[in-house]
TORDO-475032 format. One record per atom (N, C-alpha, C): residue number from 1; residue in three letters; chain; z, x, y. Coordinates in pm, 1 decimal, always signed. Atoms other than C-alpha are relative to their C-alpha. Layout:
BEGIN
+-----+------+-------+----------+----------+----------+
:  nr : rest : kette :       up :     east :    north :
+-----+------+-------+----------+----------+----------+
: NUM :  ALA :     A :        Z :        X :        Y :
...
+-----+------+-------+----------+----------+----------+
END
This chain:
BEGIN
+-----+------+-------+----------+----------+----------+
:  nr : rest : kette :       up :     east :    north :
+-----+------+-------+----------+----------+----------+
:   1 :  UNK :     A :   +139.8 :    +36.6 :     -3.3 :
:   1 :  UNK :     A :  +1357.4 :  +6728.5 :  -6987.9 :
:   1 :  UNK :     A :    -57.9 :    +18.3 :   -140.3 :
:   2 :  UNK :     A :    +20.1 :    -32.3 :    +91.3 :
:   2 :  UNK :     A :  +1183.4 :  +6667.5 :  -7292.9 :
:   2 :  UNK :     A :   -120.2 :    +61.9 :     -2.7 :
:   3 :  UNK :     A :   +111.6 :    -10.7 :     +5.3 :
:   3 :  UNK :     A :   +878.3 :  +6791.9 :  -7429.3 :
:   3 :  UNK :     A :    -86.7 :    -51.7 :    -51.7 :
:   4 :  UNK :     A :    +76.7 :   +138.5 :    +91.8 :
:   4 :  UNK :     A :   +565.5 :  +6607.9 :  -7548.7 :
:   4 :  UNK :     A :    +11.4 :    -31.9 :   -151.0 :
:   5 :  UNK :     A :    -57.7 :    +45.0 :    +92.5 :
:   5 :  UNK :     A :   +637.4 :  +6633.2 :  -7866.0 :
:   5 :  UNK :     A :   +163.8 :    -60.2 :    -71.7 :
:   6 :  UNK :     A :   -180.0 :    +53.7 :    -26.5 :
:   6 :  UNK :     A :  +1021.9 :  +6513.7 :  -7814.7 :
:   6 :  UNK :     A :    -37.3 :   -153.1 :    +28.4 :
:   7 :  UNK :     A :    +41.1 :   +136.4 :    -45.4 :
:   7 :  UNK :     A :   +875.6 :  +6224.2 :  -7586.7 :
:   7 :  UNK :     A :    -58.3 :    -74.1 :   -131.5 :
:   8 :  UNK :     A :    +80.4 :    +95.1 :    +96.8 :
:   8 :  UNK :     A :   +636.0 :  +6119.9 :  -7893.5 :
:   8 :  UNK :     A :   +106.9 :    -59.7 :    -82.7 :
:   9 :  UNK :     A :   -107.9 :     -0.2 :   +127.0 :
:   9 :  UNK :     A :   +918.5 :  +6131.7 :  -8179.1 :
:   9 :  UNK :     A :    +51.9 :    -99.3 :    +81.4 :
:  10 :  UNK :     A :   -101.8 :   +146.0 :   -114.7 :
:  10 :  UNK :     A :  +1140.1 :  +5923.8 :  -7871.0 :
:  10 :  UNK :     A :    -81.4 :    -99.5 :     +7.3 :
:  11 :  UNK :     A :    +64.3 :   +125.9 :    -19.5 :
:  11 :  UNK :     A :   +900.5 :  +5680.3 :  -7844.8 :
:  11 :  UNK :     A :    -54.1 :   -129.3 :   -123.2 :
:  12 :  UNK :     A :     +8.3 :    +24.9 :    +92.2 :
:  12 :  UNK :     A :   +832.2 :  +5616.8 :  -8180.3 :
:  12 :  UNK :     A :   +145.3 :    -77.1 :    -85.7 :
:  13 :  UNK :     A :   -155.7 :     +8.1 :    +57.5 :
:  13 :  UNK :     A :  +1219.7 :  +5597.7 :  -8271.4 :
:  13 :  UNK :     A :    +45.1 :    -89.8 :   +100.0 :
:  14 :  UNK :     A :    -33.2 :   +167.0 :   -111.8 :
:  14 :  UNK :     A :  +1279.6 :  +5345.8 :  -7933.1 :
:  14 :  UNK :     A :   -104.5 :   -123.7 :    -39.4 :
:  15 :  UNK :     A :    +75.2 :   +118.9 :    +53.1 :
:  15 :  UNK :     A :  +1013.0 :  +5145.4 :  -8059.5 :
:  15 :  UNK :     A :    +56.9 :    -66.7 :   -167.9 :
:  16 :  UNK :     A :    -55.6 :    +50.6 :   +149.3 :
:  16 :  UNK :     A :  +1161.3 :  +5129.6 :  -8438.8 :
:  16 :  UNK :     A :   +138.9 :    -92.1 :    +25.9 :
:  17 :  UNK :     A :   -139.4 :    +30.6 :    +23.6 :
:  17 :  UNK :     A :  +1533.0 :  +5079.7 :  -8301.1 :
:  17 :  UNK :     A :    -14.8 :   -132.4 :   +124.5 :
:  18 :  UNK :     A :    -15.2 :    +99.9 :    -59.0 :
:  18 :  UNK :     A :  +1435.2 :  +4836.7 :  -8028.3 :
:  18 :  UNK :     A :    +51.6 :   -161.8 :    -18.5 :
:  19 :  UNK :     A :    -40.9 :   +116.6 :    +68.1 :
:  19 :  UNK :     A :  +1651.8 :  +4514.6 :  -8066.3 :
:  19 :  UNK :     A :   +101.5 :     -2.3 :    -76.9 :
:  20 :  UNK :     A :    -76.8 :    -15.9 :    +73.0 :
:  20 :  UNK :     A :  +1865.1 :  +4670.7 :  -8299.0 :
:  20 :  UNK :     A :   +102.7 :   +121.2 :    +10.2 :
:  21 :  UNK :     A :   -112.1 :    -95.6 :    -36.9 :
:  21 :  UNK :     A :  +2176.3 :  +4852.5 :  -8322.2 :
:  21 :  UNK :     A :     -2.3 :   +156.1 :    -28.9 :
:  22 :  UNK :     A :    +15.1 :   -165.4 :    +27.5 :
:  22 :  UNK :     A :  +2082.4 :  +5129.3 :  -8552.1 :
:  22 :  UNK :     A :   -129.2 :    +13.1 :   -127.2 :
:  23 :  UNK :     A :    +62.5 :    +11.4 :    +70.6 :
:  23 :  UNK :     A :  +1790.1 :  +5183.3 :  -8787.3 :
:  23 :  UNK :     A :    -26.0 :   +131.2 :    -88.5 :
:  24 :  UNK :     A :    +41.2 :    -96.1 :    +95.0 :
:  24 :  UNK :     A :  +1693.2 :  +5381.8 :  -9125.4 :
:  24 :  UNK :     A :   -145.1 :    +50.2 :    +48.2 :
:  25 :  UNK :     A :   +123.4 :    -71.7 :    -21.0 :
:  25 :  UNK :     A :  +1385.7 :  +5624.0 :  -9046.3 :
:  25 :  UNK :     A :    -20.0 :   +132.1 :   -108.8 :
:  26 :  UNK :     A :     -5.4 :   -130.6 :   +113.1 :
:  26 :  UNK :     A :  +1263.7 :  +5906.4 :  -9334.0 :
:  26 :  UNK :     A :   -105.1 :    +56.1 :   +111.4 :
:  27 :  UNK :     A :    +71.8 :   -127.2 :    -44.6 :
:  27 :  UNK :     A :  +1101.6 :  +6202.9 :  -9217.5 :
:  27 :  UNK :     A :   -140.5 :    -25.9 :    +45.9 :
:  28 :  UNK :     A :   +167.8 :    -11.6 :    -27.1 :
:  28 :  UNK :     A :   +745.0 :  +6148.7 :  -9331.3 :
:  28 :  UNK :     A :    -25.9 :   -130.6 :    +34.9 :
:  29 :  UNK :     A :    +92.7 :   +105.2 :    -87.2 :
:  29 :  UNK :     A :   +663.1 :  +5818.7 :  -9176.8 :
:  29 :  UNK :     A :    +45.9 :    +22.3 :   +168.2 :
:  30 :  UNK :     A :    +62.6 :     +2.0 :   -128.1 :
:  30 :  UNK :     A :   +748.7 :  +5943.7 :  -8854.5 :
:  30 :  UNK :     A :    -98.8 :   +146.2 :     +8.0 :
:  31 :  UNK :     A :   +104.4 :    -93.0 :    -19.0 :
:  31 :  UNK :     A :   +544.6 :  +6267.4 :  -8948.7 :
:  31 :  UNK :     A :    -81.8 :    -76.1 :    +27.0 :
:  32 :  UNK :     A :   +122.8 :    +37.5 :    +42.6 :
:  32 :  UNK :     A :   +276.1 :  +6074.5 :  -9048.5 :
:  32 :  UNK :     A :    -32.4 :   -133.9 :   +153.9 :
:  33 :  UNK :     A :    +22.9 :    +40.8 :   -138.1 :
:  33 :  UNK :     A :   +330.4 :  +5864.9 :  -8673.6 :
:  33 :  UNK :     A :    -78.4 :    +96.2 :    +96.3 :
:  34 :  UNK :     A :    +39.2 :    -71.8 :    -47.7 :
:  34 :  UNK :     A :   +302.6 :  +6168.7 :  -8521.5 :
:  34 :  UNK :     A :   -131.1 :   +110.1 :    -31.3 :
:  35 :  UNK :     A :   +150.0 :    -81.3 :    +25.2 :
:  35 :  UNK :     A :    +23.5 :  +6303.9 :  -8674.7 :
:  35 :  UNK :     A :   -116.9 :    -35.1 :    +57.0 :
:  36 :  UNK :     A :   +105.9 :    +54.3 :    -65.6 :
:  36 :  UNK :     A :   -224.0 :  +6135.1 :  -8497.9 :
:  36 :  UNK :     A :    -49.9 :    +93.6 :   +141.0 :
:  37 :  UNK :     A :    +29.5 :    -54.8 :   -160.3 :
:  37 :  UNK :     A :   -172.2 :  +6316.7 :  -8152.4 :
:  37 :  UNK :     A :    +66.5 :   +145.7 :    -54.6 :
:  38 :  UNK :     A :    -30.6 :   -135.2 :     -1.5 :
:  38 :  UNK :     A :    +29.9 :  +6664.5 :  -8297.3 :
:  38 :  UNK :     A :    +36.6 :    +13.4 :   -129.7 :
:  39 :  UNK :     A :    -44.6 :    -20.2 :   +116.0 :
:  39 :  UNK :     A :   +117.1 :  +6838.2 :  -8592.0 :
:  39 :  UNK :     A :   +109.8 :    +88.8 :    -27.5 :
:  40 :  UNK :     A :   -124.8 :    -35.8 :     -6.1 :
:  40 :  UNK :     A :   +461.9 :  +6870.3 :  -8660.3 :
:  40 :  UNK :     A :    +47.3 :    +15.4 :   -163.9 :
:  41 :  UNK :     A :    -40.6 :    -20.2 :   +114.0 :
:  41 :  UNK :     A :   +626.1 :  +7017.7 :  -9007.8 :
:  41 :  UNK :     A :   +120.5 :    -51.0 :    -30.0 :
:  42 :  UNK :     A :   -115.9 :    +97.3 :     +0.2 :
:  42 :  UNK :     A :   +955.3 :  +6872.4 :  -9134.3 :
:  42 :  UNK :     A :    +83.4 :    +97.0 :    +57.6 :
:  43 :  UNK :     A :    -75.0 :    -66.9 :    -71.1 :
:  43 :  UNK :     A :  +1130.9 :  +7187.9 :  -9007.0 :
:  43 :  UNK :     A :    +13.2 :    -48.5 :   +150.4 :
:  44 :  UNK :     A :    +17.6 :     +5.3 :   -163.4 :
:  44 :  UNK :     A :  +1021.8 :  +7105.2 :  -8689.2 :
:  44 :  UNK :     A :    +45.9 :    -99.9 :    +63.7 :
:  45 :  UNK :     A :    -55.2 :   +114.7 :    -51.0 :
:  45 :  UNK :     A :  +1084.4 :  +6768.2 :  -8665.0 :
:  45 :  UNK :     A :   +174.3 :     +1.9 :    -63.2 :
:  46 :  UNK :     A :   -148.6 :     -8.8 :    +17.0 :
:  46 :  UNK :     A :  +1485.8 :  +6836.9 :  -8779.2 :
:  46 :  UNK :     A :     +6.8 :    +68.2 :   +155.2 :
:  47 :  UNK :     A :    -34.8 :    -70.8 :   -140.8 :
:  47 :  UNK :     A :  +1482.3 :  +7052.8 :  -8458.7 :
:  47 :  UNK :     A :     +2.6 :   -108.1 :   +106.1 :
:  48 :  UNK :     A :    +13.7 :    +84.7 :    -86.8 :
:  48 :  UNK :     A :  +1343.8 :  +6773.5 :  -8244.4 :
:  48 :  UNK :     A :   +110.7 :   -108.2 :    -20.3 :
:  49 :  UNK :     A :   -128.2 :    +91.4 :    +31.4 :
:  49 :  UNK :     A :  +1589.7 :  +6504.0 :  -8380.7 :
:  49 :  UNK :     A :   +159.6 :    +59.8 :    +17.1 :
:  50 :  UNK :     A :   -117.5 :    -36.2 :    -30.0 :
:  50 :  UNK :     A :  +1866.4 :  +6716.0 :  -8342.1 :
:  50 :  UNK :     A :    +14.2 :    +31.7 :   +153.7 :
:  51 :  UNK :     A :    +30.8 :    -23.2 :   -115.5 :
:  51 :  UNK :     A :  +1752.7 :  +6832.6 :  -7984.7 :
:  51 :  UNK :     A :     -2.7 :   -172.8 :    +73.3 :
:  52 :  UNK :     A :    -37.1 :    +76.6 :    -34.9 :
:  52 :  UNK :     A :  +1730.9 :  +6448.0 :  -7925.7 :
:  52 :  UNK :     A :   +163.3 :    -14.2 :    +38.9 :
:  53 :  UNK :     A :   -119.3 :    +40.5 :    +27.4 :
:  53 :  UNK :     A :  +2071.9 :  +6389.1 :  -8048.3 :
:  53 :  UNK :     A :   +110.4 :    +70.9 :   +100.6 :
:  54 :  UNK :     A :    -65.0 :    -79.6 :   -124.0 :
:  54 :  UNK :     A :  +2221.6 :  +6680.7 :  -7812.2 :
:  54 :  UNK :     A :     -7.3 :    -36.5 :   +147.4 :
:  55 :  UNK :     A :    +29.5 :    +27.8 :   -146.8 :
:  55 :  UNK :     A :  +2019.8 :  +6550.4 :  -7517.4 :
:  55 :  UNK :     A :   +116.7 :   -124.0 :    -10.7 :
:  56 :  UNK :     A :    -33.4 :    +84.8 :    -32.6 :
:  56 :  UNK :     A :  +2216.9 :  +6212.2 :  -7557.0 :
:  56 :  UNK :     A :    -52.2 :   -109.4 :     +0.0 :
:  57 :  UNK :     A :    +85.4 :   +117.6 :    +47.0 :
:  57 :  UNK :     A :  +1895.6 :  +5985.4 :  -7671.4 :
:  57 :  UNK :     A :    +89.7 :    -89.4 :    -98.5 :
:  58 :  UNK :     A :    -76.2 :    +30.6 :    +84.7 :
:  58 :  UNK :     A :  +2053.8 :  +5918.1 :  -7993.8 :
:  58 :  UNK :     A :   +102.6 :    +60.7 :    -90.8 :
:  59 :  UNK :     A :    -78.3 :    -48.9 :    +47.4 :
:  59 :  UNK :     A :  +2298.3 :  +5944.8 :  -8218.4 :
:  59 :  UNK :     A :    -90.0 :    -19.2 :   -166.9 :
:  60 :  UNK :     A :   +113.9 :    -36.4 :   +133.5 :
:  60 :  UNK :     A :  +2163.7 :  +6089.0 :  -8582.4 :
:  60 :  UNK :     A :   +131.0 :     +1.4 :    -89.5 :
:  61 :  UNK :     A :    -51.8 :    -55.8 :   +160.4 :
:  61 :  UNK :     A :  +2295.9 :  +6083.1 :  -8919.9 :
:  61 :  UNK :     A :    -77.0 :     -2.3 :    -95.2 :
:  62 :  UNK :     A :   +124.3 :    -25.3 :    +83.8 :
:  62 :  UNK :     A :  +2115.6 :  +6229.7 :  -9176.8 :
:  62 :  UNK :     A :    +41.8 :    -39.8 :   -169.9 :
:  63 :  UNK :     A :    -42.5 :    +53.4 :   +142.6 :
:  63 :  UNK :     A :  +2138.6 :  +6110.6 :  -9559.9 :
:  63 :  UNK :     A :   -119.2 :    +17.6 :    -89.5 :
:  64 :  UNK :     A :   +106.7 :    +24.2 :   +155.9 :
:  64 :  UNK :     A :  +1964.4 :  +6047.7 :  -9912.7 :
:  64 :  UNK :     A :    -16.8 :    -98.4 :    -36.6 :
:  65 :  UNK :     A :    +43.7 :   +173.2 :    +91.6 :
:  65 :  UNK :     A :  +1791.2 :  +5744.5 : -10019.5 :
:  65 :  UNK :     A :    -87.2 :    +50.2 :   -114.9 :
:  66 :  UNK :     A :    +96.9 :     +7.3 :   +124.5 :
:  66 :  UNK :     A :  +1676.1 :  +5822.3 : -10396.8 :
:  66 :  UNK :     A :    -37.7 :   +134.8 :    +13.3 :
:  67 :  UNK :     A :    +39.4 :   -130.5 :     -1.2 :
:  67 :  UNK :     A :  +1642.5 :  +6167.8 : -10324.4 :
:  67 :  UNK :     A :    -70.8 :    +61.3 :   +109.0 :
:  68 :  UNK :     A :    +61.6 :    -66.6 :   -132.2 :
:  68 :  UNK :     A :  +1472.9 :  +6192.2 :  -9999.8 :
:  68 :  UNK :     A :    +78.9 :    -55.0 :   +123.3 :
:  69 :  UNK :     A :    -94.6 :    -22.5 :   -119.7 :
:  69 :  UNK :     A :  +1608.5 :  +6263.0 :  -9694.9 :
:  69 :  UNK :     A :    -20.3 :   -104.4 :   +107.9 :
:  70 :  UNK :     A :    +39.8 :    +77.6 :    -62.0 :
:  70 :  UNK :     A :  +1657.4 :  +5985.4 :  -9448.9 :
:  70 :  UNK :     A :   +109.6 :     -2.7 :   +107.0 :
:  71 :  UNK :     A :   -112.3 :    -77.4 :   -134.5 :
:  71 :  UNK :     A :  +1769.9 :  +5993.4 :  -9095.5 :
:  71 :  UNK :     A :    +80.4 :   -182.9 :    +52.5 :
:  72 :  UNK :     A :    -73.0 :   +103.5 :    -62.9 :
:  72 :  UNK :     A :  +2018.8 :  +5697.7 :  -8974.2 :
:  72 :  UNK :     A :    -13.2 :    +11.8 :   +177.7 :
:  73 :  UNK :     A :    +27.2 :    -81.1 :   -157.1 :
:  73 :  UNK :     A :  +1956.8 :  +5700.8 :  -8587.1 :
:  73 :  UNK :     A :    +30.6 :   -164.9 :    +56.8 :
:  74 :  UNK :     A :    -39.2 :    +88.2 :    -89.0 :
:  74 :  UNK :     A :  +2125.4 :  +5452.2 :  -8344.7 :
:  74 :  UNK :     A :     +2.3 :    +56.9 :   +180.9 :
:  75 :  UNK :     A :    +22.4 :    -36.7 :   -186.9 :
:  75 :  UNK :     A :  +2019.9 :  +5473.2 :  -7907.8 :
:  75 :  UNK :     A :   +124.7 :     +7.6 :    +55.6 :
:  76 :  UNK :     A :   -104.5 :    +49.5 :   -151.1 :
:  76 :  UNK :     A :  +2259.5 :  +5576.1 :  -7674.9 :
:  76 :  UNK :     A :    -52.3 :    -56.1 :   +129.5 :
:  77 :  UNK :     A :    +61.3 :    +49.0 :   -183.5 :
:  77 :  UNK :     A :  +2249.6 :  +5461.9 :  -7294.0 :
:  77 :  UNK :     A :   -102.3 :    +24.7 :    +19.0 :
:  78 :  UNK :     A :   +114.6 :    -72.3 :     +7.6 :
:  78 :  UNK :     A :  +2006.3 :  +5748.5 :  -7256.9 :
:  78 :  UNK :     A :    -87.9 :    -72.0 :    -60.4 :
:  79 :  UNK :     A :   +131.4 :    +31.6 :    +98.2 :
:  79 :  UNK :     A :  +1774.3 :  +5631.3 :  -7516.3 :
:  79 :  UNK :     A :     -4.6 :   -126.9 :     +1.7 :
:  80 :  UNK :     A :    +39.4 :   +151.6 :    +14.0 :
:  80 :  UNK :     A :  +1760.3 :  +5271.1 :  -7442.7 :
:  80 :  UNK :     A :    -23.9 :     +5.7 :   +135.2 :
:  81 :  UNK :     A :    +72.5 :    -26.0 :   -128.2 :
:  81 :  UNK :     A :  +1693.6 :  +5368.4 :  -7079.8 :
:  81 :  UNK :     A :   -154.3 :    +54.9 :    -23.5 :
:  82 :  UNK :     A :   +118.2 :    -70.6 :    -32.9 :
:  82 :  UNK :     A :  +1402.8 :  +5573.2 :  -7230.5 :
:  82 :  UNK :     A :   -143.0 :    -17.2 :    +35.5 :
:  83 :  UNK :     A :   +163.5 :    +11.9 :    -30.9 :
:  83 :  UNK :     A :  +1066.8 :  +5373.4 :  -7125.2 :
:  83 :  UNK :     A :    +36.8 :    -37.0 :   +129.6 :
:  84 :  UNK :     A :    -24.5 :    -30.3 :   -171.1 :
:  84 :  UNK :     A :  +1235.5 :  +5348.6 :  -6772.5 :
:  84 :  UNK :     A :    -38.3 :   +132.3 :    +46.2 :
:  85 :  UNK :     A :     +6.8 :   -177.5 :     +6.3 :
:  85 :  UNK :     A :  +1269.9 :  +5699.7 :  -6797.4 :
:  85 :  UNK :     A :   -173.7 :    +18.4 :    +33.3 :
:  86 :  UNK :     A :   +203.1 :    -43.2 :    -30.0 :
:  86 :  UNK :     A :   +857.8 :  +5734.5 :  -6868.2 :
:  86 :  UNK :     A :    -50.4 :    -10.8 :    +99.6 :
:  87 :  UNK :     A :    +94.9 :    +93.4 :    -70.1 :
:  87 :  UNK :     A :   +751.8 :  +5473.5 :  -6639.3 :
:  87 :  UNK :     A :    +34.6 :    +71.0 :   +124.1 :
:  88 :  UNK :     A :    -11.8 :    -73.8 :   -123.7 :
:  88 :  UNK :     A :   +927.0 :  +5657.6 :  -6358.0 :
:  88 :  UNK :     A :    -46.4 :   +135.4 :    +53.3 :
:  89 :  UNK :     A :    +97.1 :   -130.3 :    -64.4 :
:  89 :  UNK :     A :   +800.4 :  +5989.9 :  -6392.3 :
:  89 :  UNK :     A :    -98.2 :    -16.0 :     -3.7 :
:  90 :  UNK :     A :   +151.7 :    +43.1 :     -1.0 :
:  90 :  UNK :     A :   +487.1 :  +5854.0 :  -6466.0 :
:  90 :  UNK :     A :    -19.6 :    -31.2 :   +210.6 :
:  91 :  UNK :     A :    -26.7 :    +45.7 :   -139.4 :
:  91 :  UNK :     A :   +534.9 :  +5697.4 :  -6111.7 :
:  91 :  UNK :     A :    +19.5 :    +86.1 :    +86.3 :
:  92 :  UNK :     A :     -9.7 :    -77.9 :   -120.4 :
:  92 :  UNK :     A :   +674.3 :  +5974.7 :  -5923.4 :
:  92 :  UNK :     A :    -83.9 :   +122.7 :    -52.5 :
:  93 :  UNK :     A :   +144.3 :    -86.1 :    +30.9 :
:  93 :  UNK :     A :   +368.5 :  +6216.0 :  -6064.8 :
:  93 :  UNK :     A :   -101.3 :    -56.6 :   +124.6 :
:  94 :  UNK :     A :    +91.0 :    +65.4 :    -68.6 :
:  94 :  UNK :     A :   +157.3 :  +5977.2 :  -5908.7 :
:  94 :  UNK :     A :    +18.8 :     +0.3 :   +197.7 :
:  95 :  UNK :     A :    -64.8 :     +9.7 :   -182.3 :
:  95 :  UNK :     A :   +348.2 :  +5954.4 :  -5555.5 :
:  95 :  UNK :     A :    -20.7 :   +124.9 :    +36.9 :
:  96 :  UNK :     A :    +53.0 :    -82.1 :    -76.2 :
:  96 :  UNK :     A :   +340.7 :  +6316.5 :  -5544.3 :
:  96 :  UNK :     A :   -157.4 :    +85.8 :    -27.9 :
:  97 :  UNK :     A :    +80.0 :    -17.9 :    +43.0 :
:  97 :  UNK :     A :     -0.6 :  +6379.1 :  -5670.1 :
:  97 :  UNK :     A :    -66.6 :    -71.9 :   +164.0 :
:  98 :  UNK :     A :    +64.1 :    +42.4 :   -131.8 :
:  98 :  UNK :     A :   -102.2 :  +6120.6 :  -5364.9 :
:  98 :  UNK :     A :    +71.5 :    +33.9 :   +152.0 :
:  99 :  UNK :     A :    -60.1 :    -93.8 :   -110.5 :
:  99 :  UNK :     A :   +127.0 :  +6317.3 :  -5127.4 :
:  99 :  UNK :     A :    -92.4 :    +98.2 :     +8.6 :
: 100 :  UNK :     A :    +27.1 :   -121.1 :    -19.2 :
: 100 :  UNK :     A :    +13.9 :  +6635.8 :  -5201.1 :
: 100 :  UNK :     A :   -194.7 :    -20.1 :    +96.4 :
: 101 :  UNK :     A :   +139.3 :    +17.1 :   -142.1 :
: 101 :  UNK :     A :   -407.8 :  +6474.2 :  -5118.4 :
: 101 :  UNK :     A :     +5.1 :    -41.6 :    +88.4 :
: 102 :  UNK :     A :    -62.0 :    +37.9 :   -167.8 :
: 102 :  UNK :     A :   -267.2 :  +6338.9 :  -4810.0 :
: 102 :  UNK :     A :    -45.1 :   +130.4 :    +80.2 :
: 103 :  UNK :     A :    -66.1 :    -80.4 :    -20.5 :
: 103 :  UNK :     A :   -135.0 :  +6626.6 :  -4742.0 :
: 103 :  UNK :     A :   -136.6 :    +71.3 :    +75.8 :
: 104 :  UNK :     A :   +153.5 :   -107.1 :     +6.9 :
: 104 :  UNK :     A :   -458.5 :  +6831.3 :  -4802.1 :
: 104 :  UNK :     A :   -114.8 :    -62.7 :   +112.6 :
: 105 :  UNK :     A :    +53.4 :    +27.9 :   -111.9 :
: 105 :  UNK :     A :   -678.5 :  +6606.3 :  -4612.7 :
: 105 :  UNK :     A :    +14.5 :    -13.7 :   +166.3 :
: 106 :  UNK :     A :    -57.7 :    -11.1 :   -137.2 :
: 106 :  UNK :     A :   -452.8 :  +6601.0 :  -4315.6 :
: 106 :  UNK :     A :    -32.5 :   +125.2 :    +71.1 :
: 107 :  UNK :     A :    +27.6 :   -176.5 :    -27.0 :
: 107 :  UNK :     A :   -494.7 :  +6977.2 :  -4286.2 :
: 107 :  UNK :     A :   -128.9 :    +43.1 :     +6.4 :
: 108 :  UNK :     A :    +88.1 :    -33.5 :    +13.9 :
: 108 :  UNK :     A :   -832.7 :  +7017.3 :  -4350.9 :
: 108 :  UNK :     A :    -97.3 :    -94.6 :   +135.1 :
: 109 :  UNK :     A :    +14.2 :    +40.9 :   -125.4 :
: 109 :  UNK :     A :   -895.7 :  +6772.2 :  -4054.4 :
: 109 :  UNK :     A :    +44.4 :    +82.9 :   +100.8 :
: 110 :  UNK :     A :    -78.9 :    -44.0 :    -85.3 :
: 110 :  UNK :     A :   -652.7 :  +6944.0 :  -3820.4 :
: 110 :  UNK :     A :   -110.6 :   +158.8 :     -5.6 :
: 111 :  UNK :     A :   +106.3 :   -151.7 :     +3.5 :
: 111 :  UNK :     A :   -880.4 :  +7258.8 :  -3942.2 :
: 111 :  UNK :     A :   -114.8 :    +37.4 :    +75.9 :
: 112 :  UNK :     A :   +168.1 :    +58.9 :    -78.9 :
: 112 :  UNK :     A :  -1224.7 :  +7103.7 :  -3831.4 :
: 112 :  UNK :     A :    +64.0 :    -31.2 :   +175.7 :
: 113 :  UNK :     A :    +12.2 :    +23.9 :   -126.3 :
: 113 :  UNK :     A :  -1056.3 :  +7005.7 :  -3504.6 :
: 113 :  UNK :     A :    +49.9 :   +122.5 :   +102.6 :
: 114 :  UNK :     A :    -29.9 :   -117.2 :    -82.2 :
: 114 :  UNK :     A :   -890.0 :  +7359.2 :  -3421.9 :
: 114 :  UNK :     A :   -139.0 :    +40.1 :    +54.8 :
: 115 :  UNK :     A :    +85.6 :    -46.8 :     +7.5 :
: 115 :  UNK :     A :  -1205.4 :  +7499.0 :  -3494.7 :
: 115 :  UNK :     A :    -81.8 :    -30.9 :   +104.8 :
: 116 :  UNK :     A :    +74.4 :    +90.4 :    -88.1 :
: 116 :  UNK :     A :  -1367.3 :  +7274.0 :  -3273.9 :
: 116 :  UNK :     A :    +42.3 :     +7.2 :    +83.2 :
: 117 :  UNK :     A :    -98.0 :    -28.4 :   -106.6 :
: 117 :  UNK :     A :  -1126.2 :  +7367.9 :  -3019.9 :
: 117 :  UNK :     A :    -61.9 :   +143.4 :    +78.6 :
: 118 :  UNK :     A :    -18.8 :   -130.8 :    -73.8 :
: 118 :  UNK :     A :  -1158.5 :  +7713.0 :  -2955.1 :
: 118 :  UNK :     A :   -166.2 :   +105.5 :    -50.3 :
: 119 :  UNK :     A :   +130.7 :    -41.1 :    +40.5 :
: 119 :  UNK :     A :  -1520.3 :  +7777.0 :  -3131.0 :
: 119 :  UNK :     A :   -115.7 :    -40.1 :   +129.4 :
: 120 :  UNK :     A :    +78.3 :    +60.4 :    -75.8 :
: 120 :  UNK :     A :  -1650.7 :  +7593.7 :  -2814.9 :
: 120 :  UNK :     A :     -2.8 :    +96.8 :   +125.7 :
+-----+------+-------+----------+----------+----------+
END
């Protein structure tokens, strides 16, 4: 399971590599992606890219273009499944989110009618 800042970096990096087999990405333009919604240091984001790469999203290789560090990153299975992935937990949030008020209103009826039962 990732975490939101995993998901962002993944979404950012399925959107770059979409279409293609494997694409060049440097550090600070996906900082500077992610800066909008969190603030992530370059330490941090080596952790997350490698924590990708373990989960089985992608596969990473890291290099030097001109002196700065630039990450090679091609999708596995995993990671070209990954806006299925979203769309479904997005989806089953929702299913049990409208379970659970079901749920609640079912009970809270059944409450009013005990009540109404034996209050009489």
């Amino acid at each position: 399971m990732l975490n939101f800042k995993e998901k962002y970096v993944m979404e950012y990096v399925y959107s770059r590599c979409q279409g293609k087999k494997s694409c060049l990405l440097s550090p600070r333009e996906i900082i500077s992606y992610v800066a909008d919604k969190y603030v992530i240091f370059p330490e941090e984001l080596e952790k997350i890219m490698t924590n990708l790469s373990y989960d089985n999203y992608i596969e990473l290789l890291k290099s030097d273009k001109k002196g700065s560090p630039v990450y090679c990153v091609s999708l596995k299975i995993k990671g070209e499944g990954f806006h299925r992935e979203l769309s479904n937990n997005k989806r089953n949030f929702w299913l049990l989110f409208g379970r659970t008020c079901l749920f609640a209103v079912i009970s809270a009826i059944i409450g009013v009618i005990i009540r109404f039962i034996f209050l009489k």
